[in-house]
N, C-alpha and C positions, 0 to 999 in steps of 0.2 A: 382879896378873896373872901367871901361869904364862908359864913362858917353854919354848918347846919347841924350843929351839934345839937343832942337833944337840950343838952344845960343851957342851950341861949337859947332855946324855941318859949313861946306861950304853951300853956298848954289848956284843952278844952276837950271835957266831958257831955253826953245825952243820954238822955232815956227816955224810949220812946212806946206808945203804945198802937198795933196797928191792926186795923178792922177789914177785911181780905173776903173776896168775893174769888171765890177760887173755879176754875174750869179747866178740869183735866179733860182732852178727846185724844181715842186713838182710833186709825185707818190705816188699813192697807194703800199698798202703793198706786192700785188703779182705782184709789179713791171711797171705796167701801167703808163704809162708818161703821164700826166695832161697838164702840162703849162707852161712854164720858161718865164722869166725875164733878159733882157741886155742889157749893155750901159755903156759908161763912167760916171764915178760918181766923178766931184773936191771933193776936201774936203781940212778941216783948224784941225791943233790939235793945243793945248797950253800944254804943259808939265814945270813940276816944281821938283826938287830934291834936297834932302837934305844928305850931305855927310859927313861921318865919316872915320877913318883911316877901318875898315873894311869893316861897315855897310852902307846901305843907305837906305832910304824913297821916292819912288816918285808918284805922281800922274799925269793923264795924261787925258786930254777930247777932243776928234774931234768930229766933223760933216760933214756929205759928204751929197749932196743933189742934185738931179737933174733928169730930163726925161726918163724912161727907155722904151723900149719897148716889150711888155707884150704879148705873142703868147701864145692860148690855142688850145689845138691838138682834135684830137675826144680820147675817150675812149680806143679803140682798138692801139692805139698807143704805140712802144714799145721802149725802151732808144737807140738811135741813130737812132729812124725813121727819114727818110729823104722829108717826106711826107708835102704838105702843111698844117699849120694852118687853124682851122676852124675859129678862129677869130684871129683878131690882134689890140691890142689897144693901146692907151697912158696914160703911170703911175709915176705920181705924187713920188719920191720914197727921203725918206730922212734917214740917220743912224745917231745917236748919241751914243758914246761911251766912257766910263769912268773908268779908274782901276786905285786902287790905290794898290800898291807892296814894297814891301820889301825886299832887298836880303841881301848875303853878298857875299862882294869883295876878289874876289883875285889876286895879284901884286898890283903893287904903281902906275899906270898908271894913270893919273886924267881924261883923255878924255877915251881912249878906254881899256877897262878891260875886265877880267872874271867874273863871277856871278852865282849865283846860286837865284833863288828869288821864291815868292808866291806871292799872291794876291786876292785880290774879286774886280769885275767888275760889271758894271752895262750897259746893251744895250738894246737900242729903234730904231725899224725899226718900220716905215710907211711909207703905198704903197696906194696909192687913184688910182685907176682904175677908166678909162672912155670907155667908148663903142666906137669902132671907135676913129678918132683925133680927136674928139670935145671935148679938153679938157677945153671949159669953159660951157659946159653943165654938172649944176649939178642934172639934171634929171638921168642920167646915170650913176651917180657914185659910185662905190663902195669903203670905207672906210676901212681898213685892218691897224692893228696895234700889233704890238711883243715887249713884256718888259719880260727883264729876266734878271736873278742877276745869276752868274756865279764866280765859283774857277777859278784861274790861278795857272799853274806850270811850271816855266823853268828853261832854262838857256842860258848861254852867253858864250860864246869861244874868246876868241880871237886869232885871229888867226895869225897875225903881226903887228908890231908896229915898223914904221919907222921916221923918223925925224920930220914929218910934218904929215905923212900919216900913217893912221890905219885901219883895217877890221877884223869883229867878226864875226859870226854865231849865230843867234838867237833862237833856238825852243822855243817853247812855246806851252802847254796844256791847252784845257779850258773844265769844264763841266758843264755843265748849273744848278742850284741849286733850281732855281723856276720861271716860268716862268707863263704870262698869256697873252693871244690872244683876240681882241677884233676884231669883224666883223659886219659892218653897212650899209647897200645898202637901194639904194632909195626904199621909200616906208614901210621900216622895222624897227622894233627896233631892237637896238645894241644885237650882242650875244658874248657872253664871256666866254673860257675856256682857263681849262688850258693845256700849252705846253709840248708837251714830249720832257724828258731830253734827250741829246746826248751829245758825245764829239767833240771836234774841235779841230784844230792843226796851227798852224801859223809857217812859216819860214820865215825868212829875213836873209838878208845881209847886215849889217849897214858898211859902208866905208866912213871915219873920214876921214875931213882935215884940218888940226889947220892953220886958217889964221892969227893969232894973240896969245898974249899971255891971256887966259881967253876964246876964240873967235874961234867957228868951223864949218865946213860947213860937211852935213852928206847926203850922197844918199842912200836911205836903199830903193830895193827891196825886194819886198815882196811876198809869196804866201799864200791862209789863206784857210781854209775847216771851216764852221759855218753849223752842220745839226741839227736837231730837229723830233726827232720821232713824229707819226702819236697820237693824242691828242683823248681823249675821246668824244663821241658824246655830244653836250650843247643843253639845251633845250632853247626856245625862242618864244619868241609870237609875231607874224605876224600880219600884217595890211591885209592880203591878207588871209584867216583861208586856201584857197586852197591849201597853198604852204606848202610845209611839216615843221614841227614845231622843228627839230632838225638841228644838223651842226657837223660836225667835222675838225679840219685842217688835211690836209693827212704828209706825210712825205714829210721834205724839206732839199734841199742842197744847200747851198752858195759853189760858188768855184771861189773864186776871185784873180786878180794879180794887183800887184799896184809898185808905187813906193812912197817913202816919201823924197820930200827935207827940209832941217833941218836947220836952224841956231841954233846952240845952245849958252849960256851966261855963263862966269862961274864971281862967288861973289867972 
């Protein structure tokens, strides 16, 4: 019997820094283009793994955070109108992200391998919207916040592996497993429902280059799809009784490109 205890595993540390071309849209069901969200977004991950002659364990947490800017269209608006914005603002916009997976390995490669893995994840978007660029006017602001707990499914390819230099193929599947939406604008109390599931897809390119022995440097572009069906109407009570007493989120798409640079550690 294999023993997968942590005391026989290798064990292997990263830090990575990553450059995010972020694109938030949302639509109505019969297709109505709403409002999107875009801008570069840095971000930081810390990644940790544990390795066995097969098997492995790893967890993985980044944060990307920064300014996006946030264009709302009129109603009649259709997906690739070319039309101007009725408004245009500035949003506050932060991601945190955390999975933790499990796969198994295949060949003897200790930096770049094949893989087959699973997972559950855990992601927090918040998006604070300001009217206009008066982003330290909090009379104007709107409050928007997404947590969801999500499956992972993929795999790893590798594709070559040469002296110093290696490169895989990533896919990876996610589907959202429970999610809930918080929304808070001046003057209101918070409303809160919950999120429609969808699925998501992530590709990268991770390309290894062992500068040392233990010691790697990794460029992994990326492309990733994060969508979320249109949520049930939440009831809410207003400071304002005029304003209508209901909410719903419409349908939304991420469709982002990045890249991730890596130092990785091996123990």
């Amino acid at each position: 019997m294999v023993s997968l205890s942590l005391s026989t595993a290798s064990f292997a540390s990263d830090f990575s820094y990553d450059i995010q071309h972020f694109n938030y849209e949302e639509f109505e069901n019969n297709n109505l283009y709403l409002d999107e969200a875009h801008r570069q977004l840095p971000g930081v991950k810390l990644g940790m793994e544990w390795q066995w002659p097969d098997w492995y364990l790893s967890v993985d947490s980044s944060l990307s955070s920064g300014m996006d800017e946030y264009s709302r269209f009129s109603p009649a608006s259709k997906p690739g109108f070319d039309g101007a914005p009725i408004d245009i603002s500035a949003t506050d916009t932060f991601i945190v992200d955390s999975l933790l997976t499990s796969g198994y390995r295949f060949g003897t490669h200790k930096h770049n391998y094949s893989s087959l893995y699973a997972g559950l994840g855990y992601q927090f978007l918040y998006r604070g919207n300001y009217d206009g660029q008066d982003v330290g006017s909090a009379a104007s602001k709107l409050d928007q916040s997404y947590a969801s707990v999500y499956a992972a499914l993929g795999g790893k390819w590798a594709m070559f592996n040469g002296q110093n230099l290696g490169g895989a193929l990533d896919i990876q599947a996610r589907h959202t497993l429970a999610g809930q939406s918080s929304r808070a604008a001046s003057g209101r109390e918070q409303a809160d429902y919950a999120l429609g599931n969808d699925w998501s897809v992530r590709l990268s390119l991770p390309f290894q280059y062992v500068i040392s022995k233990g010691s790697s440097l990794t460029l992994q572009p990326y492309v990733e799809t994060w969508d979320l069906g249109e949520t049930d109407a939440a009831k809410r009570s207003l400071n304002d009784p005029s304003t209508a007493n209901s909410y719903l989120d419409p349908n939304s798409d991420n469709r982002n490109i990045g890249v991730w640079f890596t130092y990785d550690k091996q123990y």
